[in-house]
N, C-alpha and C positions, 0 to 999 in steps of 0.2 A: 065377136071375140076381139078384143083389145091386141092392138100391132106388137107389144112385147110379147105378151102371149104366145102370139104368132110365130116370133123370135126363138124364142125360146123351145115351144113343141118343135120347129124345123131344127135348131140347133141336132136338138138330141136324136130327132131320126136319124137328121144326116149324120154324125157318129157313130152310131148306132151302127149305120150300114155301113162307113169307112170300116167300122172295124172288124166287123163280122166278114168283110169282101179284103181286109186284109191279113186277118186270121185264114181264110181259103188259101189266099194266094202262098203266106209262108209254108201251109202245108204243101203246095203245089210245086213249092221250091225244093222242099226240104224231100219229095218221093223223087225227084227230076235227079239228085243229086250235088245240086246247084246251093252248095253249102255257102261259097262264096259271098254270095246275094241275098241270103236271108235276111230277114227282119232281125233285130235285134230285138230281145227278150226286154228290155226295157222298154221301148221302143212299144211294144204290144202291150205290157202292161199298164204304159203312161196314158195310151187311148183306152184304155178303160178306166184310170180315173180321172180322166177328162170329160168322161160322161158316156161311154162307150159301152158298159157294164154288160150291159144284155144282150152286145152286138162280141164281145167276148166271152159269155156264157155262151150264145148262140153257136158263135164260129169253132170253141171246143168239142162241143156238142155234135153240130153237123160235119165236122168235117175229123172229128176223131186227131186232134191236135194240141198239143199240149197238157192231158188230161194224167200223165202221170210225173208231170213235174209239179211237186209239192210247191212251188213259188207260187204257179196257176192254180192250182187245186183248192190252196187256201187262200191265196194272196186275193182272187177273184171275189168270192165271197166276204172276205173282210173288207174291199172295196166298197161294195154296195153296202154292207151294213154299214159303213162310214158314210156313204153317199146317204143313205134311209136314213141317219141320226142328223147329220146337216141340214137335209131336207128339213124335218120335224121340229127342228130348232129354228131356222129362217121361216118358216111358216107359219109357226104356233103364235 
């Protein structure tokens, strides 16, 4: 496998799991009480289109987060179909 390759697959794990492990952790904030310290909702939604998609689907998902705020609910998905049309276009 060619080293950008390489670059690139690690890239998006490692995102992937920053953001799925920082989806956790604002849930973690946000039952604790610990409003002060949360993540900023920008801030969670910028790492998913950084490349984080699946690591933001994932961390709503498993950790019951974010799932009825409409920014998330749609914003998430419109992400990746942006990320899939990008994709399709630089590759084709």
């Amino acid at each position: 496998m060619e080293t950008t390759t390489k670059l690139i697959i690690g890239y998006f794990l490692g995102i992937t799991l920053l953001t799925f492990c920082v989806y956790g952790w604002d849930k973690h904030l946000a039952k604790s009480g610990k409003s002060a310290r949360r993540i900023p909702e920008k801030r969670l939604l910028l790492l998913a289109a950084v490349g984080g998609t699946f690591g933001a689907i994932a961390g709503m998902l498993f950790f019951r987060h974010k799932t009825l705020h409409k920014k998330f609910t749609y914003g998430i998905p419109l992400i990746l179909l942006a990320q899939i049309a990008l994709l399709y276009v630089f590759l084709r």
